[in-house]
N, C-alpha and C positions, 0 to 999 in steps of 0.2 A: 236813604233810609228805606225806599219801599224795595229795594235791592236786598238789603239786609234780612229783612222778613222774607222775600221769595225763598232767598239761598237759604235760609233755617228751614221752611215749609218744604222745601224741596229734598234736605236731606230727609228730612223725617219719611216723606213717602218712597221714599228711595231705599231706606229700608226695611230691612223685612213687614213685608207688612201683615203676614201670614203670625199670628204667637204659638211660641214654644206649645202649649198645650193643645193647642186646636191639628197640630202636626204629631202629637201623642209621643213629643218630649218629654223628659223628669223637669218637675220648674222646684228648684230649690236643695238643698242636699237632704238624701234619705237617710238618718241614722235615730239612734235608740229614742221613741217617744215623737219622733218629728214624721208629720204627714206631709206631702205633696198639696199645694194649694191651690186651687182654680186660679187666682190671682196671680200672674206673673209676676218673682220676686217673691210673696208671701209667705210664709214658714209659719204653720202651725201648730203648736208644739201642747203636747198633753203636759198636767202635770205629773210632776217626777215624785211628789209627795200625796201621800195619800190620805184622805180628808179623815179626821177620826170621825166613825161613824158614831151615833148617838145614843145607836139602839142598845137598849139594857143588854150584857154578853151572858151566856151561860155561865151558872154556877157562881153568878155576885150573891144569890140568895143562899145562904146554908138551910139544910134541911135535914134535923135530927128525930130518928123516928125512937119515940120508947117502948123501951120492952113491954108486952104487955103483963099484967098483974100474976098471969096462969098463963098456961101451956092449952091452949082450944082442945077439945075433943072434934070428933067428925060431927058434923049436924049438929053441931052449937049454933044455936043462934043469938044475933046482937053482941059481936064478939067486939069489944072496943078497941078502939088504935087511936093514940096520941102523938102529934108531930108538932114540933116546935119550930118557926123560922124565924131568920134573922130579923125579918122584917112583914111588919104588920099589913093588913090589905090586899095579899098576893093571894091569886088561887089554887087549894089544893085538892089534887088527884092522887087518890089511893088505887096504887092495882096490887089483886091481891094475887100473886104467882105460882103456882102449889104443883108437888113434885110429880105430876104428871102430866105437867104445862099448859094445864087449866088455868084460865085467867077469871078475874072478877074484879070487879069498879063497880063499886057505890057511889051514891051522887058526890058531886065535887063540893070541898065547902071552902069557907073565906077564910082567912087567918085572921082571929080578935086582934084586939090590941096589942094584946101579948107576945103575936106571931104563934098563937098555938091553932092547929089545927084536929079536928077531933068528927071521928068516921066510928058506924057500927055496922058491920057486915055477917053475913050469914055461911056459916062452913057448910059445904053440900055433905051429904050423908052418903058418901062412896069411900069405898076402901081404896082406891086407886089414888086416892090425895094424903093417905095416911104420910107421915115423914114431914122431912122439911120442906118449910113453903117460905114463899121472900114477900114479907110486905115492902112495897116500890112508893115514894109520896114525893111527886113531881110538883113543885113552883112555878105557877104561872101568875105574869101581869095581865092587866086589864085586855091588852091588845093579843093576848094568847103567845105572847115568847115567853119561854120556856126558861127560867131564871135559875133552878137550882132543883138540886133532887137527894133525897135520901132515903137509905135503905136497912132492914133489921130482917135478921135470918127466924123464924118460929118452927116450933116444931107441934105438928097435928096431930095431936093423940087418938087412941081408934079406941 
């Protein structure tokens, strides 16, 4: 018996004693998704499926902006904007875009229950904005992703 044990123990150090990896062999086969492993033998393999992520996507919220009642002149002020979303709690941001690529944002507000959204902004008193301007009304969650956006062409009377 204690023969038997030597000639096991004997092969084993008899061979290589040196491992693949430490001689800066491949230990495992290299192909799609599969890395080489410190472990001799070991195959470690990425998943091939990709986890649905969780995060709210753009554009699950709709965002319809209404016409407004009138057509602004230049230097109106507290000019009203009404937006409706699908969904109640989300926050919105009005930018107001005018045909000289002047921008303006009034404070952001909440969507009531309703999902309506409702902003008063002030037209500057420049002829260079006269024409069409884009009110822009972007949906955001709590955590600042960007959920949906809509938009209505106005036209700036001088």
């Amino acid at each position: 018996m204690f023969f038997a044990v030597a000639l096991v123990a004997a092969q084993l150090v008899v061979a290589d004693p040196a491992p693949a990896f430490a001689k800066g062999q491949a230990i495992g086969p290299l192909g799609a998704g599969e890395a080489n492993a410190v472990v001799p033998g070991v195959v470690v393999r990425r998943s091939r499926k990709k986890k649905k992520d969780d995060t709210p996507s753009f554009n699950d919220v709709t965002v319809n902006v209404d016409k407004p009642t009138s057509e602004p002149n230049r230097g109106e002020r507290g000019v009203f904007v009404r937006a409706v979303t699908s969904q109640p709690g989300v926050i919105c941001r009005l930018k107001v875009r005018y045909r000289n690529d002047a921008e303006d944002s009034p404070d952001n507000t909440t969507a009531d229950l309703g999902g309506v959204c409702a902003f008063h902004f002030d037209v500057p008193d420049k002829g260079s904005i006269v024409g069409d301007a884009q009110l822009i009304v972007t949906a955001f969650d709590l955590s600042g992703n960007v959920r949906g956006e809509g938009k209505r062409t106005i036209n700036i009377r001088d």
